[in-house]
C-alpha positions in Angstrom: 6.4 2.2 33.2 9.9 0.6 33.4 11.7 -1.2 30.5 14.2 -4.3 31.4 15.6 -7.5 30.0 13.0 -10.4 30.2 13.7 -13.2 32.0 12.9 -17.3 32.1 10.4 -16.6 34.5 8.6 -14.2 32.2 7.9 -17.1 29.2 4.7 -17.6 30.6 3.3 -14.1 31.0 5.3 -13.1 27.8 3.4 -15.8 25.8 -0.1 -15.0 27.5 0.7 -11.4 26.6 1.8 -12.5 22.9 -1.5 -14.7 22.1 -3.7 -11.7 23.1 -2.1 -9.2 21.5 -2.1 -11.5 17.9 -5.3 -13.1 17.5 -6.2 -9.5 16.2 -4.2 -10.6 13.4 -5.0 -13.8 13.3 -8.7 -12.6 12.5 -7.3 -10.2 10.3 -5.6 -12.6 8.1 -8.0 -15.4 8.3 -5.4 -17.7 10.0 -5.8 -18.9 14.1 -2.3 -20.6 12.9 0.4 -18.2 12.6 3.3 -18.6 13.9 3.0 -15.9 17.5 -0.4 -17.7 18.5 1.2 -21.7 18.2 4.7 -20.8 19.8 5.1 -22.6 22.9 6.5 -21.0 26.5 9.7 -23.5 25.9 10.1 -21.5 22.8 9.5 -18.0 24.3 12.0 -19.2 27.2 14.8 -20.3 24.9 14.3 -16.8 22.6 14.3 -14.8 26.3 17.7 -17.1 27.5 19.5 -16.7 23.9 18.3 -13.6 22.1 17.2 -10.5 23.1 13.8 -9.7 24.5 12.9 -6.8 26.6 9.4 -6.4 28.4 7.6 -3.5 29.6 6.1 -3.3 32.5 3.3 -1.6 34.5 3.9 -2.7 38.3 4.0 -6.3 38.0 2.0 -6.5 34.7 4.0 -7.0 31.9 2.4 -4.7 29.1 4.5 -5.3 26.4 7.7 -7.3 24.7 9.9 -6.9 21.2 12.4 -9.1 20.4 15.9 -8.4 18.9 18.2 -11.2 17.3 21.3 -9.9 15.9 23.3 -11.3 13.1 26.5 -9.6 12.1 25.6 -6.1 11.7 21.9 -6.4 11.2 19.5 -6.6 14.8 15.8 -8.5 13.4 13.2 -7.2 15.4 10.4 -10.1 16.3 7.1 -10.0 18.3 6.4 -6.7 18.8 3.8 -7.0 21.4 1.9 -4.6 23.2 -1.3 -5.6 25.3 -4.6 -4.6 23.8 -5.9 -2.6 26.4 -3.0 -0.3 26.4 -2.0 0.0 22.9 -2.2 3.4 21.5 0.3 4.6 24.4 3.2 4.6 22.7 4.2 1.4 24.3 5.4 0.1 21.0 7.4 2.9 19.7 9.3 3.1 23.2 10.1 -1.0 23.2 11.1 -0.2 19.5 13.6 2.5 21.1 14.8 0.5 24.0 15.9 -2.1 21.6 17.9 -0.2 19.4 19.3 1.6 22.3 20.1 -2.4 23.4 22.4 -3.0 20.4 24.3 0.0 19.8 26.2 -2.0 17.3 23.6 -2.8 15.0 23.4 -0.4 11.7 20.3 -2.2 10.9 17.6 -3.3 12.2 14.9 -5.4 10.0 11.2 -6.7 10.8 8.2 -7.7 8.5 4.8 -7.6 9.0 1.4 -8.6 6.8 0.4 -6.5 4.0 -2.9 -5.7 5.7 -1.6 -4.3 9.0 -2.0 -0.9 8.9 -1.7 0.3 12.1 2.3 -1.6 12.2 2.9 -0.5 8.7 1.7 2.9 10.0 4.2 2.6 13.2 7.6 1.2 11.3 7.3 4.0 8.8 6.8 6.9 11.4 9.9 5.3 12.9 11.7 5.6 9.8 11.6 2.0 8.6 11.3 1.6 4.8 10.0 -0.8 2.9 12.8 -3.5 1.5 10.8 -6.1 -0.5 7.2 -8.1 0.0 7.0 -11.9 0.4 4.2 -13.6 -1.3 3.0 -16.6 1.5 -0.1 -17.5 -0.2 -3.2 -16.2 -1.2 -4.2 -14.6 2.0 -0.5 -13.2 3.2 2.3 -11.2 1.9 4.8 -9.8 4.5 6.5 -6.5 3.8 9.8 -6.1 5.0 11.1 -3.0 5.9 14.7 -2.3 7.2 15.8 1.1 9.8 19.3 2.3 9.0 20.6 3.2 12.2 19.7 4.5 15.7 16.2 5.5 16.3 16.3 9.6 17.2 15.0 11.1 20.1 12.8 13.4 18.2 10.7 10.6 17.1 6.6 11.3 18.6 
């Protein structure tokens, strides 16, 4: 498994990857609309050429992607994506890992994710993310927004 920068050429594969990994949620949430499974491969490629995104990869599989978009102080972490068959490998927690070792600078990092996603909720908190505030959307979606104060520690399963 290698970990890396992503790159134009990866829009494609990274969005492919994206839509598989999300229409779990979409199900979840009642909602083939949100925002991960509509996105467009112009839009992944201008995140990939002005943001941060790393990728995964397993040979010449790309196996998972997070996205980081810093703002003063404060890194947001975006599209956490890790590809069905292999989630449960700790794919997630090491592209959460590789991105905070990405911006050093950062003394925050801050995501969200839907009140109903327990295995996310389950993963931010193990990596020491806490709860900020929740985000009614409408009747089927509230996002809970958690914030990590710092760098994420080795000792982290």
């Amino acid at each position: 498994m290698e970990m890396g920068r992503a790159v134009a050429a990866d829009a494609g594969e990274i969005l492919t990857l994206q839509r598989a990994a999300y229409v779990s949620e979409a199900q979840l949430y009642g909602d083939p609309f949100i925002p991960p499974l509509v996105e467009s491969v112009e839009q992944v490629r201008g995140v990939i050429q002005n943001g941060i995104v790393l990728k995964a990869t397993d040979g010449a599989r790309i196996v998972g992607a997070v996205r980081g978009q810093v703002s003063g102080t404060t890194c947001r972490v975006g599209r956490l994506v890790v590809a069905p068959d292999r989630q449960g490998e700790g794919l997630g927690t090491a592209l959460l890992r590789a991105l905070h070792e990405q911006v050093p600078e950062a003394a925050a990092f801050d995501l969200f994710t839907g009140h109903l996603s327990d295995g996310n909720l389950r993963l931010y908190r193990r990596l020491g993310y806490r709860e900020t505030h929740r985000e009614r959307m409408d009747d089927h979606l509230t996002l809970i927004h958690l914030r990590r104060e710092g760098p994420l520690e080795a000792r982290v399963p």
